[in-house]
N, C-alpha and C positions, 0 to 999 in steps of 0.2 A: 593502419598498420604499415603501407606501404610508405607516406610519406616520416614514419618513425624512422622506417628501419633506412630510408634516404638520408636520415639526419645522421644516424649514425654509422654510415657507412663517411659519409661528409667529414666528420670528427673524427674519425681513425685516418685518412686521407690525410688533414689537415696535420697529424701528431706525424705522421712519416717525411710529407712533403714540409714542416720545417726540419726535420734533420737533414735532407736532402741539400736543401737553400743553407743550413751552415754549411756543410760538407765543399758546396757550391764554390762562396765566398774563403776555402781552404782554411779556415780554422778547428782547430784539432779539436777534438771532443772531452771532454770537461765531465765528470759528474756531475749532475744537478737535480737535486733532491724536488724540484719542481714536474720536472719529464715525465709525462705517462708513464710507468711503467713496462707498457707490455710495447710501449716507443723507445726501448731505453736501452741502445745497445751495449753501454758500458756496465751497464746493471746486467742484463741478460748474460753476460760471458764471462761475470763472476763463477769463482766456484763453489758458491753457494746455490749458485742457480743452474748446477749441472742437471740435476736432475727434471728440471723444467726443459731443457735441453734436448736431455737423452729422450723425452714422452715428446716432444714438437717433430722428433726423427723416428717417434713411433706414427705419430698420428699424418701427416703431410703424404707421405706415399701411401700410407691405407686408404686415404681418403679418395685420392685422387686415382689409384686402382679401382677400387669401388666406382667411383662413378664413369668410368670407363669402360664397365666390364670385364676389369680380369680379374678372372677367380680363378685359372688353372695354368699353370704355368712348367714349362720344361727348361729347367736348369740349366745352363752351358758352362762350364769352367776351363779354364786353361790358360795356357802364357798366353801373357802379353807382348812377349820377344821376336813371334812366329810371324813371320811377314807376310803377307800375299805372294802368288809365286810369280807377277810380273814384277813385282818391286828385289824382290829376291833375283828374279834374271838380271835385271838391270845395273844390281850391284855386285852380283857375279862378273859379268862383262865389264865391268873399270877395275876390282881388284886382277881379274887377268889381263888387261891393260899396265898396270899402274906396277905392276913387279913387286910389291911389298906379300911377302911369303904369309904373314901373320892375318893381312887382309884378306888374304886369299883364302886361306883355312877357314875365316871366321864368315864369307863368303858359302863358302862349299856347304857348310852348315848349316846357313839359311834357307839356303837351295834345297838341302836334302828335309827341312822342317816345314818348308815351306807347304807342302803337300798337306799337313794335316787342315792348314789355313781352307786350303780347297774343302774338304771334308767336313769341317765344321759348317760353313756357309752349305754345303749339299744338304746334310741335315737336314739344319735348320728350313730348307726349302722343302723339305720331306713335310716334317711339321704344318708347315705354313700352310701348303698346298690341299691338306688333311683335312684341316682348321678353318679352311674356305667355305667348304660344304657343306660345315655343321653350323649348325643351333649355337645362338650368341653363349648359351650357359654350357655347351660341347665344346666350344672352340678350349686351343692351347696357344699359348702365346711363350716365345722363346723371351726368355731374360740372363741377361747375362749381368758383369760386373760392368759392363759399358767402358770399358779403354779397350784396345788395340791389338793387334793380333790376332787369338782366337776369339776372346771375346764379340772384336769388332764384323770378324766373319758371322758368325751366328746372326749378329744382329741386322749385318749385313742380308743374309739370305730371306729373313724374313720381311726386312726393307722390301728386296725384289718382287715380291710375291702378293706386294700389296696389304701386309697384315701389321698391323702395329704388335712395337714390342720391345721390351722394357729395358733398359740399362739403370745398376745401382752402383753409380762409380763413389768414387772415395777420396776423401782431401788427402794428396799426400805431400813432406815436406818439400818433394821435386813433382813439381805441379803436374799432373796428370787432367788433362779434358778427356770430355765424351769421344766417341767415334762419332761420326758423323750418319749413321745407323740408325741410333736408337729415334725412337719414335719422339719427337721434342717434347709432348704432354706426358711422358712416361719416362723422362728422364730426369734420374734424382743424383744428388749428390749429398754423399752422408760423412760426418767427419767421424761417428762413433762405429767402429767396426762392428762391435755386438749390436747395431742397431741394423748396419746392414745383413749381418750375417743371419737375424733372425727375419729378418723379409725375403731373404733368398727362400726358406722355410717356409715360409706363411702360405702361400700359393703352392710351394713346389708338386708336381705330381712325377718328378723322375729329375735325377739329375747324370748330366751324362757329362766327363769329365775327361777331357784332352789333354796331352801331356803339358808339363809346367814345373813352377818352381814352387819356394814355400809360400807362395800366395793360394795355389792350386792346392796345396797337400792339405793346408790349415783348412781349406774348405771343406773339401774332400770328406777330412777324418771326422769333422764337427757333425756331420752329415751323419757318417757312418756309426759315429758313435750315438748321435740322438738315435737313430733306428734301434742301434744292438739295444739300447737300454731302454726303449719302451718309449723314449721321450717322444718322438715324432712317429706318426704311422709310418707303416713299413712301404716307401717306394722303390723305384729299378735304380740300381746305382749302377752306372755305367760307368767302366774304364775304356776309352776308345783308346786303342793301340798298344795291343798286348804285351810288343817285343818289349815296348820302354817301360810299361808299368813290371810286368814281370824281370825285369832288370832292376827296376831301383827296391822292389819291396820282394822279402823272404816270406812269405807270411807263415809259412811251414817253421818256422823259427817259437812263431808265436804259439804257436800249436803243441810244438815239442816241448817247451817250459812252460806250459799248463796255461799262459795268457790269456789265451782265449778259446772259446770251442770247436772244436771242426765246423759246427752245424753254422758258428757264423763267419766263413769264407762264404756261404749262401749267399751273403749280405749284396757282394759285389759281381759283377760279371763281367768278362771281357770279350770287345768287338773290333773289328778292322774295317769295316766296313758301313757307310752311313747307313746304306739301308736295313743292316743288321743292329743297328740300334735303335732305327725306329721299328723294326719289327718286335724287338725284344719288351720296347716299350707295349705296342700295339698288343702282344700276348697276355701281357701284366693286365692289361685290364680288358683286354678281351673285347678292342674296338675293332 
């Protein structure tokens, strides 16, 4: 069995490392109705063969959670925009150098967001710190979208802490990498959004949601609305930082035109505080 399954480890090798040696040699790649198949990138990224695709970005991060252990996972969401707060001092101090009024503003801004960046990485240390103590099938593992900002705080904190933890970042048309955070064997990068947006899901046991743009809202709602509707069981949906969320959303709007029902503003909660979120979590299931 063992020298079988050598052989064909050997022949898959050998279908990859000749694309490889074309690649090598700088000749462009050619359909060729010869090519393995499942060696055949020009055949693969047909759109015929999306849906082979879309199942390879189902199965590649289950797989390799799975064999890693993570089965429970604490969501982080938020901008990308929010800087750390020494990189924020830093570029405070040259725009009030620099006399340009517009940099200065956009400066003051950073500075004054910068703060949630702190709080998410606290967190997430909250988490980690938790997740130490417990039983490999107890622990939580922080995941985020794995780029920059809050994201990269979170993943950051649980870096510190000595715990791995997951980033599912995303191809976009202005190229986006990892943070430098995420755990390297639990960093994926997904070109299908629905494929990522349902593994954010797959694990989730809470997700806790830092201000942001429409990358954060789209999360956000996907979230909120699988719970309203039955679709996903019901976890702690955290809004960290009340003043901003209750500024951009009415939800008393939604209420008064019959949208939706009182009983689900339930759905979501609002915090200021990291250890008020991990406590909020810790009640929900009563660790």
């Amino acid at each position: 069995m063992t020298t079988t399954q050598h052989l064909s480890e050997t022949r898959l090798a050998d279908a990859w490392a000749e694309l490889q040696a074309h690649s090598n040699l700088g000749n462009a790649l050619q359909a060729d109705a010869y090519r393995l198949a499942f060696a055949d990138p020009e055949f693969l990224l047909r759109r015929e063969t999306r849906g082979l695709r879309i199942q390879l970005e189902m199965l590649k991060p289950e797989m390799e959670q799975q064999a890693q252990g993570i089965e429970n996972t604490i969501v982080v969401f938020g901008s990308a925009r929010f800087p750390d707060p020494e990189q924020a001092e830093q570029t405070l101090a040259l725009a009030k150098k620099g006399g340009d009024a517009a940099a200065l503003v956009l400066a003051e801004r950073h500075m004054r967001n910068s703060r949630y960046y702190d709080q998410a990485r606290l967190f997430a240390r909250l988490v980690a710190s938790y997740s130490k103590r417990r039983a490999p099938n107890e622990q939580l593992f922080i995941c985020t979208g794995g780029g920059p900002g809050i994201m990269e705080a979170a993943n950051r904190g649980a870096h510190e802490m000595g715990m791995l933890n997951v980033g599912l970042n995303i191809a976009l048309p202005h190229e986006q990498s990892s943070n430098p955070y995420v755990s390297p064997s639990l960093n994926f990068k997904f070109h299908y959004f629905a494929m990522r947006k349902m593994h954010f899901m797959m694990r989730a046991k809470a997700l806790v949601a830092f201000p942001g743009g429409f990358g954060t809202l789209d999360e956000l709602f996907e979230v909120v609305a699988l719970v309203q509707t039955g679709k996903a069981k019901p976890v702690p949906i955290i809004l960290f930082g009340s003043s901003y969320w209750k500024r951009l959303f009415n939800f008393d709007v939604l209420i008064e035109e019959g949208a939706i029902e009182p009983k689900d503003l339930e759905l979501v909660q609002y915090v200021d505080e990291p250890q008020d979120a991990w406590d909020a979590i810790k009640k929900f299931y009563e660790l």
